[in-house]
Backbone as a ProteinNet text record, in pm:
[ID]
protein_1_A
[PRIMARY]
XXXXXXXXXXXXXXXXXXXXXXXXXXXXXXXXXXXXXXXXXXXXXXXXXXXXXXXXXXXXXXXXXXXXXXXXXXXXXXXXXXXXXXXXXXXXXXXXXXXXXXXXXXXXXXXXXXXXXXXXXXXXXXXXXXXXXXXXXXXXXXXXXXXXXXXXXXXXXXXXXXXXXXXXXXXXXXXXXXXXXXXXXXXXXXXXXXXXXXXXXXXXXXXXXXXXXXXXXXXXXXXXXXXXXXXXXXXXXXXXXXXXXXXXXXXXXXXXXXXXXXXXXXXXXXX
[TERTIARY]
-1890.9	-1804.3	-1669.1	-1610	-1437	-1381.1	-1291	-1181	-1130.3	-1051.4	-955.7	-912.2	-811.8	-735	-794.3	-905.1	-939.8	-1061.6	-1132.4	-1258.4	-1330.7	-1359.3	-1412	-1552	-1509.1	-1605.2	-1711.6	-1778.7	-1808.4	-1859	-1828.5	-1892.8	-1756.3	-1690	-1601	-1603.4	-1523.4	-1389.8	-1341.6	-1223	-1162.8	-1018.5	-1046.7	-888.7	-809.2	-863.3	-799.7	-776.4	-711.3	-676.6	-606.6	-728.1	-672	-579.1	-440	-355.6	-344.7	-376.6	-386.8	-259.9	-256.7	-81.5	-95.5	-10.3	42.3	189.6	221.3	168.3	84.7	7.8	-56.5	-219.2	-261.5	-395.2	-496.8	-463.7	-556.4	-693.2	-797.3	-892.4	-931.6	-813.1	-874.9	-883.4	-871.4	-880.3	-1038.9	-1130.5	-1263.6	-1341.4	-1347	-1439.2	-1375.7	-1262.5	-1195.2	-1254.5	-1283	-1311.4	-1405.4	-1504.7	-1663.2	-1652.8	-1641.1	-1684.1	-1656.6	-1505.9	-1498.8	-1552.2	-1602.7	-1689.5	-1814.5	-1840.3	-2006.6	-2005.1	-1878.1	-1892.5	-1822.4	-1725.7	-1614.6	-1590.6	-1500.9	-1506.6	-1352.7	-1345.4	-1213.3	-1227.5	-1072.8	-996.5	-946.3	-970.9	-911	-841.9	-680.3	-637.8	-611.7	-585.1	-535.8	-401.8	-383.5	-166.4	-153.3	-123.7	-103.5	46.5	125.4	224.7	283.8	443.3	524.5	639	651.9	823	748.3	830.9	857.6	795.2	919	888.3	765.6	699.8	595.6	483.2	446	347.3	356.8	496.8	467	409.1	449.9	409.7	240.4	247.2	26.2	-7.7	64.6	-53.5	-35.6	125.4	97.3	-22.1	-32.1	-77.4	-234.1	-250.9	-410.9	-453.3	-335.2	-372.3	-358.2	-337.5	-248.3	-386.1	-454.3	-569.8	-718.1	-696.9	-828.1	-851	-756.6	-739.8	-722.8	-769.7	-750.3	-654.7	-533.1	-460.1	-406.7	-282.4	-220.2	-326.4	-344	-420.9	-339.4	-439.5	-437.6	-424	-278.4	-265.7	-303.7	-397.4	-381	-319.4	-209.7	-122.3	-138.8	-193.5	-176.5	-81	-6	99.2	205.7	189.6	270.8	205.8	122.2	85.8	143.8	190.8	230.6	393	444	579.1	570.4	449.6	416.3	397.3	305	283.8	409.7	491.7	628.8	737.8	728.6	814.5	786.5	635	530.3	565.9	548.5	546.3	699.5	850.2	908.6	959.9	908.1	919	813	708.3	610	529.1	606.2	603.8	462	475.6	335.9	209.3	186.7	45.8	20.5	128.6	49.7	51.5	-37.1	2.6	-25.6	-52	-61.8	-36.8	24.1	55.3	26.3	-101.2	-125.5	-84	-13.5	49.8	23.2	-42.1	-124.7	-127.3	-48.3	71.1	153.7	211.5	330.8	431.2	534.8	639.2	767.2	803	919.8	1025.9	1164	1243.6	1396.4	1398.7	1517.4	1539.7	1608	1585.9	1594.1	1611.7	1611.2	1495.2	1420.1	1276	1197.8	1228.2	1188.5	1158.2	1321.3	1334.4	1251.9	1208.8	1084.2	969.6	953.9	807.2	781.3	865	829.5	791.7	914.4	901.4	773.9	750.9	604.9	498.7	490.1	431.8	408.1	524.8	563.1	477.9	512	443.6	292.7	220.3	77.5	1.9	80.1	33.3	72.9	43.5	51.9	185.7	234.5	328.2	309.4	162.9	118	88.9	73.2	71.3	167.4	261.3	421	465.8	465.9	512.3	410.2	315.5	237	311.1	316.7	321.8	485.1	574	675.6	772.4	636.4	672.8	548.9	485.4	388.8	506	533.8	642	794.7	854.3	925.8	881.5	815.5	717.1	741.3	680.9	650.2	830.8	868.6	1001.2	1183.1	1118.5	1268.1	1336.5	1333.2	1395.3	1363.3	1387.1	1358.4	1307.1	1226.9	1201.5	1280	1317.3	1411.1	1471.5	1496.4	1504.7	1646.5	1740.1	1859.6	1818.5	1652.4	1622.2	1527.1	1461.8	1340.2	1410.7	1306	1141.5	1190.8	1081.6	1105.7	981.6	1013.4	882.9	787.9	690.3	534.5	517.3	455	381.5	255.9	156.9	34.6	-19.9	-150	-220.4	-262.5	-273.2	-281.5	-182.1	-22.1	52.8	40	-22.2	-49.5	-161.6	-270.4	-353.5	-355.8	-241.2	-245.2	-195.3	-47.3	46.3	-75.6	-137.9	-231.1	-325.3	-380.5	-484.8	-416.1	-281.9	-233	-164.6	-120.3	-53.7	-182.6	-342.7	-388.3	-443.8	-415.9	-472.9	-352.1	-258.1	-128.4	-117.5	-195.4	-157.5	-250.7	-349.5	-464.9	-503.7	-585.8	-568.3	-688.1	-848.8	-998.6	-1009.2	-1037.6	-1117.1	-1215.8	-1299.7	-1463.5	-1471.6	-1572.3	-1623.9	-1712.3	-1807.2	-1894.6	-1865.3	-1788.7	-1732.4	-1827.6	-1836.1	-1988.8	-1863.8	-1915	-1902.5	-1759.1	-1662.9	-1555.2	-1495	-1561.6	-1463.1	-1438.7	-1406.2	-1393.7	-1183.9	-1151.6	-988.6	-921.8	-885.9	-790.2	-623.6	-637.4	-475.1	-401.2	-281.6	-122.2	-45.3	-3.8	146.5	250.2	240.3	345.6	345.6	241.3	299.7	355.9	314	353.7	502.2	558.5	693.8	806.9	730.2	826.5	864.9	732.8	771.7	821.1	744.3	822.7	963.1	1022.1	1161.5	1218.2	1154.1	1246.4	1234.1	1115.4	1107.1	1209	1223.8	1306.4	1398.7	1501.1	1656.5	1659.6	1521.6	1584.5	1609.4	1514.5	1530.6	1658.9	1729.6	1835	1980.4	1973.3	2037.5	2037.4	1948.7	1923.6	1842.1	1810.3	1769.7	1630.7	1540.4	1392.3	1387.9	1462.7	1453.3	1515.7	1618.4	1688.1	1580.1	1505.1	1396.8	1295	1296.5	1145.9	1170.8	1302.8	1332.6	1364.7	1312.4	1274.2	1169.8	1061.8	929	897.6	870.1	856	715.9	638.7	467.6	424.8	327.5	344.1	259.9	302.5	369.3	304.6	194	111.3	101.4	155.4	143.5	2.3	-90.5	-127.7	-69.8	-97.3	-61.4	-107.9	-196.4	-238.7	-118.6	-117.8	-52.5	-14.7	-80	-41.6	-38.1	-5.1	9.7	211.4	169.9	311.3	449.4	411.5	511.8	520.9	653.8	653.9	645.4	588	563.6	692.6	790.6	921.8	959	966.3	1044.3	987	891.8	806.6	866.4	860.6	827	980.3	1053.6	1212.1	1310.6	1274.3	1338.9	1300.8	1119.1	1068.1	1081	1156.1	1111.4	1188.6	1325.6	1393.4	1307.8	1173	1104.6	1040.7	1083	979.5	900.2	751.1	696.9	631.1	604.7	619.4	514.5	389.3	324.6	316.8	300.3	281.4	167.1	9.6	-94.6	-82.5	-75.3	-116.6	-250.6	-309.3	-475.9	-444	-530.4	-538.7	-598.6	-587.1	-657.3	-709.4	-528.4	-541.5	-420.3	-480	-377.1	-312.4	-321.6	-231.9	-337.4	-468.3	-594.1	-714.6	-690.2	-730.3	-904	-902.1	-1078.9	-1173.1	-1085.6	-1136	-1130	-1076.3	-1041.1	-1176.5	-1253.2	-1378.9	-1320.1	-1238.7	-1246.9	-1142.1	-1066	-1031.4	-1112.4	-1208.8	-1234.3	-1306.7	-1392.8	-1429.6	-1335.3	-1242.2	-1147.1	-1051.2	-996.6	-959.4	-1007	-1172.1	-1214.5	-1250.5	-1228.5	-1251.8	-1102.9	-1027.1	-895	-862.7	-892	-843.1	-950.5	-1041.6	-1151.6	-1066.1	-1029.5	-958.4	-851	-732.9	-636	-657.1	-788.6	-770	-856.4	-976.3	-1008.6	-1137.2
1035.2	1127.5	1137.4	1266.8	1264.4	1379.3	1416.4	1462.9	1501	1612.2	1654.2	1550.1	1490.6	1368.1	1257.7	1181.9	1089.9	1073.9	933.5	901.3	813	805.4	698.5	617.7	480.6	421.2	287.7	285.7	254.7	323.1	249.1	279.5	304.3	379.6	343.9	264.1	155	221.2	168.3	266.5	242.5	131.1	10.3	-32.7	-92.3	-53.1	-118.3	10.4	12.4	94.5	79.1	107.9	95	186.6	147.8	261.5	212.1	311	331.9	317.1	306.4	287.6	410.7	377.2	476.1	470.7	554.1	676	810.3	845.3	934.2	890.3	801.5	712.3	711.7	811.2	804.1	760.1	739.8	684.2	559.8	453.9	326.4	189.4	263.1	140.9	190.2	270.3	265.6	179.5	69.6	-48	-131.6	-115	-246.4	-182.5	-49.8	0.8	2.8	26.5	-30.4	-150.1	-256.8	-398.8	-465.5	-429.3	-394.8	-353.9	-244.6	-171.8	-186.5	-318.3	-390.8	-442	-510.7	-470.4	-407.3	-325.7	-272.1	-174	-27	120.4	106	139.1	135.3	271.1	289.6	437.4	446.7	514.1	543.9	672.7	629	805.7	776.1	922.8	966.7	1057.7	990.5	1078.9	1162.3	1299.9	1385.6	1443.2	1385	1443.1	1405.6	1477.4	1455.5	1410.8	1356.2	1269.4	1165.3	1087.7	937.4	997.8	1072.4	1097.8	1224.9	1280.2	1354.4	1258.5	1157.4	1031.7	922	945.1	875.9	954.9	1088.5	1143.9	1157	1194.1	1190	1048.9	952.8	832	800.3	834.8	848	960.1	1059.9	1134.6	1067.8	1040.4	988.9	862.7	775.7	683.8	721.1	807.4	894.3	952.5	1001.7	1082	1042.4	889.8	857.7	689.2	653.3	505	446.9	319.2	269.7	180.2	210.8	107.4	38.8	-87.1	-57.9	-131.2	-83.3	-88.7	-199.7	-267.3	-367.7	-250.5	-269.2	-159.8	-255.6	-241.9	-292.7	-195.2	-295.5	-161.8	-231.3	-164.4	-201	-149.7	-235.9	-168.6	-76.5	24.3	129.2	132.8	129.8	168.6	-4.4	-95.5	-184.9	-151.6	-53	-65.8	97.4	194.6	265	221	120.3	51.2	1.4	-89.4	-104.9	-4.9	102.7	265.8	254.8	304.2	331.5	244.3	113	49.2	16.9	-8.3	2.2	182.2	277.5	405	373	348.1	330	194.9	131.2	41	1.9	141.3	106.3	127.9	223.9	192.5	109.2	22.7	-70.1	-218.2	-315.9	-403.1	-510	-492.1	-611.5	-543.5	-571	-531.2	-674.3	-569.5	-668	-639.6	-670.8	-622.4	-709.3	-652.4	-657.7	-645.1	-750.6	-702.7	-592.6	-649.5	-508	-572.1	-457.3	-448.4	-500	-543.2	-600.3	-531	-620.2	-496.2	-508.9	-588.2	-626.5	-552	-553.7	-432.4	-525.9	-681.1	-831.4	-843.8	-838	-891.3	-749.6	-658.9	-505.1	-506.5	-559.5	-545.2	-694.3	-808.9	-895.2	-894.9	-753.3	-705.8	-649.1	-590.5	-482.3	-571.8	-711.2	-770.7	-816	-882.1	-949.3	-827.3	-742.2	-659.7	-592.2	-613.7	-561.1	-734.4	-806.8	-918.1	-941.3	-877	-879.6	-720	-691.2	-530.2	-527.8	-517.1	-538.7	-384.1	-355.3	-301.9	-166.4	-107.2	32.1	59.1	-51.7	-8.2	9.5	-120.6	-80	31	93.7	240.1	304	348.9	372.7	407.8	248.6	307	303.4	278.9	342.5	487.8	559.8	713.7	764.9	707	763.7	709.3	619.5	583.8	715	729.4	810.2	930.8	990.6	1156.7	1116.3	1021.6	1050.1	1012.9	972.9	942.9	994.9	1098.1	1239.9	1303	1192.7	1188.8	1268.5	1275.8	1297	1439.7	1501	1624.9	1657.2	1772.5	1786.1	1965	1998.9	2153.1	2175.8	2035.7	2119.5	2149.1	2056.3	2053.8	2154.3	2170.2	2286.4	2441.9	2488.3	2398	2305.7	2178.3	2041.5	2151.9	2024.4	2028.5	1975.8	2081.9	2016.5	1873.9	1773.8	1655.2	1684.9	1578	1558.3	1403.6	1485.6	1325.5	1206.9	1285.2	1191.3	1083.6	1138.8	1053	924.2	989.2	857.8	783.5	858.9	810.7	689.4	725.9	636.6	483.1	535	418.1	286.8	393.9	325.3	231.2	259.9	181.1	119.2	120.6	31.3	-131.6	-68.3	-146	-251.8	-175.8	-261.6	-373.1	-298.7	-461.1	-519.4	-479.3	-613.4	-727.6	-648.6	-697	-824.5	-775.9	-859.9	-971.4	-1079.8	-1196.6	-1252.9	-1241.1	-1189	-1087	-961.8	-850.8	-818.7	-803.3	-817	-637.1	-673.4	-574.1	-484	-516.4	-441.3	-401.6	-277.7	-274	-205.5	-239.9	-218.6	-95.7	15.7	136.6	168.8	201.5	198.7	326.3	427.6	557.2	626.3	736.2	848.3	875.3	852.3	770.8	910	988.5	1126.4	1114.3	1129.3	1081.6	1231.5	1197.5	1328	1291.2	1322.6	1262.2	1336.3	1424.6	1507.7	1416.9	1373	1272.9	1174.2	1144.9	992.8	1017.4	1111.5	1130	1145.2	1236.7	1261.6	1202.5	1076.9	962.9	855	805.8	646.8	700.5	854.9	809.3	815.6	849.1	849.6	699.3	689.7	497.3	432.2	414.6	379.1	375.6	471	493	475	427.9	332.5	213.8	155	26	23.5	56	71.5	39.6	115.6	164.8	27.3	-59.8	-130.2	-113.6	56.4	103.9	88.5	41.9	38.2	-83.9	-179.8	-345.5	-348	-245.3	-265.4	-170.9	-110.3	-17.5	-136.6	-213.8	-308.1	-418	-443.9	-491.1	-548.1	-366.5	-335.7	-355.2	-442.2	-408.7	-509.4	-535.3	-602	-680.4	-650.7	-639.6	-786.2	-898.7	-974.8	-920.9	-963.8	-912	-1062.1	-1016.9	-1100.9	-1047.1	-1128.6	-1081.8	-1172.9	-1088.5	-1188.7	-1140.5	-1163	-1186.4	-1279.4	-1191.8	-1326.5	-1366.5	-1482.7	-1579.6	-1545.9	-1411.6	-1386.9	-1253.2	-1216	-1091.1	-1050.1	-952.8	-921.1	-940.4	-850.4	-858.5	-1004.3	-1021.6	-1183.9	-1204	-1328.7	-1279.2	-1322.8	-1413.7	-1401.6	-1314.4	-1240.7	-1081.4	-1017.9	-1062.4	-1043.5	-1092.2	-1240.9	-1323.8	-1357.7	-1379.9	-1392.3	-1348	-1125.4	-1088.7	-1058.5	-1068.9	-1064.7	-1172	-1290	-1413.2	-1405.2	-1313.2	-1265.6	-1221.8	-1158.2	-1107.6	-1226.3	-1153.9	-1218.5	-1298.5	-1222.6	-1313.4	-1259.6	-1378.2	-1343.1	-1454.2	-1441.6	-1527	-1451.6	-1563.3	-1520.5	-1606.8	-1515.5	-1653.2	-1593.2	-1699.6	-1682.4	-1672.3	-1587.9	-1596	-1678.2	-1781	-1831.2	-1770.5	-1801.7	-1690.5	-1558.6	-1494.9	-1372.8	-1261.9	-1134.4	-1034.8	-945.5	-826.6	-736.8	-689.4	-675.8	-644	-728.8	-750.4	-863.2	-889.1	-754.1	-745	-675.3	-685.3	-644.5	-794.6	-890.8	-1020.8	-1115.4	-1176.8	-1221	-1354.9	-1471.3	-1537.5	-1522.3	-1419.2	-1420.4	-1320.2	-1240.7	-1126.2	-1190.8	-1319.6	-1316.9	-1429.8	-1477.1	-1552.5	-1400.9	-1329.4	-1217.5	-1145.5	-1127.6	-1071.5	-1172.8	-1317.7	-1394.1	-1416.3	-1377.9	-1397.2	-1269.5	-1174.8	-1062.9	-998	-1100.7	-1102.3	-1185.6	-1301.8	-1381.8	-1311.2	-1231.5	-1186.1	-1060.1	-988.8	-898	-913.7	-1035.1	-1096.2	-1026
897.5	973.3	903.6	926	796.5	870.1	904	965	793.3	777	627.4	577.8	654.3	647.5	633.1	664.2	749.4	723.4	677.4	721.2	815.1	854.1	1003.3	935.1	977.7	918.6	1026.2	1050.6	1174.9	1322.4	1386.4	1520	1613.4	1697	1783.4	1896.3	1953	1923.3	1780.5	1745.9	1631.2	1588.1	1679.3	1651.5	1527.9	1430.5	1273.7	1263.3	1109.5	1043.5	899	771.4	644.5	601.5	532.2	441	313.3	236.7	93.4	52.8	-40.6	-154.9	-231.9	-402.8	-439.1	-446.7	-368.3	-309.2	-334.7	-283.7	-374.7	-409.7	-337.4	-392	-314	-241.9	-138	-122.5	-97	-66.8	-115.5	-165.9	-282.5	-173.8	-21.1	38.8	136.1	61.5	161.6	114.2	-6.1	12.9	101.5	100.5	209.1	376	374.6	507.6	567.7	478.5	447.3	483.4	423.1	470.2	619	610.6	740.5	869.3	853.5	953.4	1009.6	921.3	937.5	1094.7	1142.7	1295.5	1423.8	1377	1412	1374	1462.2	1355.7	1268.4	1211.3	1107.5	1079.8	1080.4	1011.8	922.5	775	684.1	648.6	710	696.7	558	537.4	372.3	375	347.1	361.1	201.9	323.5	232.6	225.8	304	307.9	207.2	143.5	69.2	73.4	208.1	226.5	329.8	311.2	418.1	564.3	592.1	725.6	747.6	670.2	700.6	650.8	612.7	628.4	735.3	804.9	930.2	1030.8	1002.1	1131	1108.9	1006	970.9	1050.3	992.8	1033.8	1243.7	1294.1	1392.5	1451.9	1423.2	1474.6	1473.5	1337.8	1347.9	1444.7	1481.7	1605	1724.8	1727.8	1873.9	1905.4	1833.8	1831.3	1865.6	1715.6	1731.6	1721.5	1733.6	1732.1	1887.5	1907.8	2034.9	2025.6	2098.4	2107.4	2209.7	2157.2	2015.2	1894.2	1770.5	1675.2	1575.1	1515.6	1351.5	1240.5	1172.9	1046.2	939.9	851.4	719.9	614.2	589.8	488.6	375.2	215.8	93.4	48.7	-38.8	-137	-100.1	-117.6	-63.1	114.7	128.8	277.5	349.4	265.8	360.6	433.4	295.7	353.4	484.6	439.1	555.1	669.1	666.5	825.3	837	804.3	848.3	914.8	850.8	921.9	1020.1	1024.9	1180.9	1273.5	1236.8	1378.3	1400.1	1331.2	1380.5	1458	1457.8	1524.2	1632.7	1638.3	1712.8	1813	1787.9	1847	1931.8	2037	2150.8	2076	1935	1923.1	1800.6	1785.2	1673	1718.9	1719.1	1806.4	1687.5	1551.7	1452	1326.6	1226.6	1083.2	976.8	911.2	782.7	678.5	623.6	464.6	357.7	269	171.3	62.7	-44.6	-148.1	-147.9	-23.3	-20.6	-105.7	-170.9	-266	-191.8	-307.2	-258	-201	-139.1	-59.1	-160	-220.5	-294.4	-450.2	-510.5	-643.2	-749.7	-711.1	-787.8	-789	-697.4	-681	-740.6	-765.2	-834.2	-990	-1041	-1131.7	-1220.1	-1146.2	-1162.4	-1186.9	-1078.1	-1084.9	-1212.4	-1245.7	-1396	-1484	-1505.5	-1615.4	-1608.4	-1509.3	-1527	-1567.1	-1529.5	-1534.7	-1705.9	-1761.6	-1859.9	-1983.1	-1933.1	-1989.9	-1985.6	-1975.5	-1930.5	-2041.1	-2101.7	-2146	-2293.3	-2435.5	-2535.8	-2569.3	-2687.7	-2756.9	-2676.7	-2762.4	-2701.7	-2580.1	-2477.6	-2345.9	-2272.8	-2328.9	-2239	-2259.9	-2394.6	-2449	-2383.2	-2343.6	-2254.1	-2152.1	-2058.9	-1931.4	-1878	-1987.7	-1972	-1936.9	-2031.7	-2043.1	-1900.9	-1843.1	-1763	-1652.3	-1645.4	-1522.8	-1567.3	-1644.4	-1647.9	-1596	-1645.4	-1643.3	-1475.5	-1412.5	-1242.5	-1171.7	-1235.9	-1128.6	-1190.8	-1207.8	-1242.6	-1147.9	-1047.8	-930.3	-775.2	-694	-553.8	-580.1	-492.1	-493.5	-375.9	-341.1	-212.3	-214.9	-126.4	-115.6	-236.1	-235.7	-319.8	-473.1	-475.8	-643.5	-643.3	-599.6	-597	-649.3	-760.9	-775.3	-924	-876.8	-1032.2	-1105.1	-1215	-1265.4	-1267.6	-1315.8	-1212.6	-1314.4	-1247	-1283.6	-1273.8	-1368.1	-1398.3	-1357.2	-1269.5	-1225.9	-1326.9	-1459.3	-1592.5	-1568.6	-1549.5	-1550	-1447.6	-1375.9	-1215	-1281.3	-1297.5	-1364.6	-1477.1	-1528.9	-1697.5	-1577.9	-1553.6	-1493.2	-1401.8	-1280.3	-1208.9	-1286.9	-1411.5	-1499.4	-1545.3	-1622.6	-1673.7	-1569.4	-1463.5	-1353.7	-1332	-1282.9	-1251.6	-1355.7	-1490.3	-1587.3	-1561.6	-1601.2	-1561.4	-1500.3	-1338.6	-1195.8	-1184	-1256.6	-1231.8	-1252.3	-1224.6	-1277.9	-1310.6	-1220.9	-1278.8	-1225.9	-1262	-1199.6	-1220.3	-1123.9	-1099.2	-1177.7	-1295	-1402.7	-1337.3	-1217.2	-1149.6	-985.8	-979.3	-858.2	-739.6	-629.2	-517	-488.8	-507.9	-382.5	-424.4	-565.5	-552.9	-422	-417.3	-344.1	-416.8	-344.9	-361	-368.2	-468.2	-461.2	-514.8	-456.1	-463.6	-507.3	-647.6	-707	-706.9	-664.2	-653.8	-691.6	-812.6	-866.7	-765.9	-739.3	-683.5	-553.3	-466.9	-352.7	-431	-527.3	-556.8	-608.6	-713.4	-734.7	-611.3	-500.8	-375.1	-331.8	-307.6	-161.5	-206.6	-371.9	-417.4	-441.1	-475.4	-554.1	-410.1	-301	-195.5	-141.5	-139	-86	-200.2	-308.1	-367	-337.3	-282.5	-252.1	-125.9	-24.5	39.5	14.6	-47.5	-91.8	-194.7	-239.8	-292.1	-199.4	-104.7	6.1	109.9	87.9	236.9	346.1	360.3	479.3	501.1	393.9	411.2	495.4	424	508.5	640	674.2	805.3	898.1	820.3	916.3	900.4	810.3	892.3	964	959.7	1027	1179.7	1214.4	1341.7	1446.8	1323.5	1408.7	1458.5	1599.9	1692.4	1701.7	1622.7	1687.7	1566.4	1545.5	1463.6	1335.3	1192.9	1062.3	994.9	963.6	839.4	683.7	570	469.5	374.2	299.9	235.9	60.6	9.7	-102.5	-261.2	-336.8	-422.7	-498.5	-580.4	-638.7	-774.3	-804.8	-909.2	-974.9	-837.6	-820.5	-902.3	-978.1	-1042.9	-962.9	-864.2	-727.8	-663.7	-650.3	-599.9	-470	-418.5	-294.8	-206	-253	-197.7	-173.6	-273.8	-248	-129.2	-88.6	96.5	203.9	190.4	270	301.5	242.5	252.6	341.9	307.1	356.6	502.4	488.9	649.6	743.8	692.8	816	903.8	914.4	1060.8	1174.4	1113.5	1217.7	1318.7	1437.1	1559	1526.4	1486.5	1439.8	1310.8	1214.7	1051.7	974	963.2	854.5	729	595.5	486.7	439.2	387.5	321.8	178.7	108.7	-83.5	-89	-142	-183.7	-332.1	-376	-580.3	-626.4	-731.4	-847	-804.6	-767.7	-679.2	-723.3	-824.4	-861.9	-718.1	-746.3	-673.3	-573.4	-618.7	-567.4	-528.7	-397	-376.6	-373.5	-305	-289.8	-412.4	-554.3	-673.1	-761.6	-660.1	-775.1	-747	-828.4	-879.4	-763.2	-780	-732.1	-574.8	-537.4	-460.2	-340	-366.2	-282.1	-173	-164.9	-5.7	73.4	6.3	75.3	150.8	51.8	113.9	238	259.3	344.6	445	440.1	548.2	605.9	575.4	595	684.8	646	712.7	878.7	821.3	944.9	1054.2	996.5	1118.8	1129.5	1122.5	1152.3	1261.3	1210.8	1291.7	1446.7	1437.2	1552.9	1596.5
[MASK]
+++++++++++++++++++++++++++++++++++++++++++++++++++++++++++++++++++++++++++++++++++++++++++++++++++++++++++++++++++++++++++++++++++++++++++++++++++++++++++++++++++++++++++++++++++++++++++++++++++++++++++++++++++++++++++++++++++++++++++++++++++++++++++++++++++++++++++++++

């Protein structure tokens, strides 16, 4: 069953809900939705919008609609710091947030990520994915700049392949069922340079700061992104766990020795 937006995976009712990263990546969290769904229905929206606030309003709308709540968000990557927006705006329909190598909130803990990142990739790849990271982030798209210039999914494309050898630490060579994974540079230029300048600004962390509902991170160990740069600035919250997966990159349910610790982990969280 699939809605434009949206695939439904399971049986209803629907109270989880996977978000994809990126931005712009849409569908790379339906093996995680799939496995999932073996006894429970899970929702995989796909955000198409092009600003912050027109991807909150998609993913509210899709729980408002078809989710039972308040609902378990599993947010990856970019969709962790999405589920963070949502539920501090939304409060009544999210009643658990899993974040799932989400990015850091600090531009210390940012500018970490690269290096490591940058340490994992030989001469020609950093030159690589240097200029594929430039090409996508020529700053905000926004009515005073319009029209930019157009970007190419190559460029998401290259960055995304390169990020994930980086990130990685074993990645399983034979992947069950990858998806059907719909790449947009143009979401991805709009929303990271705007997620960016919040995180610049302060305002991403003082907006997650907001969210009331309890805030589990997992995180492998060796994942580029540190997981301080998580766990640090979230432990003001209410309530706030952080688990390390080992011998565990950015991707957890693609890592050879971390993927069924991952999925037994996220089984107990969501209950």
């Amino acid at each position: 069953m699939t809605d434009t937006n949206l695939r439904f995976h399971g049986a209803a009712p629907f109270r989880v809900a996977a978000i994809h990263g990126g931005p712009g990546a849409a569908g790379e969290m339906a093996p995680v939705a799939r496995r999932l769904s073996r006894n429970r229905g899970v929702l995989e929206p796909l955000q198409t919008a092009c600003s912050i606030e027109g991807q909150v309003e998609e993913l509210r709308e899709v729980l408002s609609k078809y989710s039972q709540t308040p609902a378990v968000l599993i947010g990856y990557s970019w969709g962790a710091w999405l589920g963070l927006l949502a539920a501090a705006r939304y409060s009544e329909s999210i009643g658990k947030l899993i974040l799932v190598s989400c990015p850091p909130f600090a531009e210390s803990s940012a500018a970490e990520l690269q290096a490591r990142r940058l340490e994992h990739l030989d001469d020609t790849e950093k030159a690589e994915y240097e200029a594929a990271l430039a090409a996508l982030e020529q700053g905000p798209v926004t009515p005073a700049v319009l029209p930019v210039p157009p970007v190419s999914s190559v460029s998401l494309e290259k960055l995304g392949r390169l990020a994930a050898k980086a990130d990685a630490y074993a990645p399983i060579s034979e992947i069950d069922e990858p998806g059907d994974v719909r790449l947009s540079a143009e979401i991805y230029r709009a929303v990271w340079n705007e997620a960016a300048a919040m995180r610049r600004s302060g305002e991403l962390l003082r907006q997650a700061r907001m969210v009331r509902c309890p805030v589990v991170a997992i995180h492998g160990d060796s994942d580029s992104s540190p997981a301080a740069g998580v766990s640090e600035p979230l432990a003001a919250l209410p309530e706030f766990r952080l688990i390390v997966l080992a011998q565990c990159g950015h991707t957890p349910w693609l890592e050879r020795y971390a993927k069924e610790e991952f999925y037994r982990t996220l089984l107990s969280e969501i209950g």
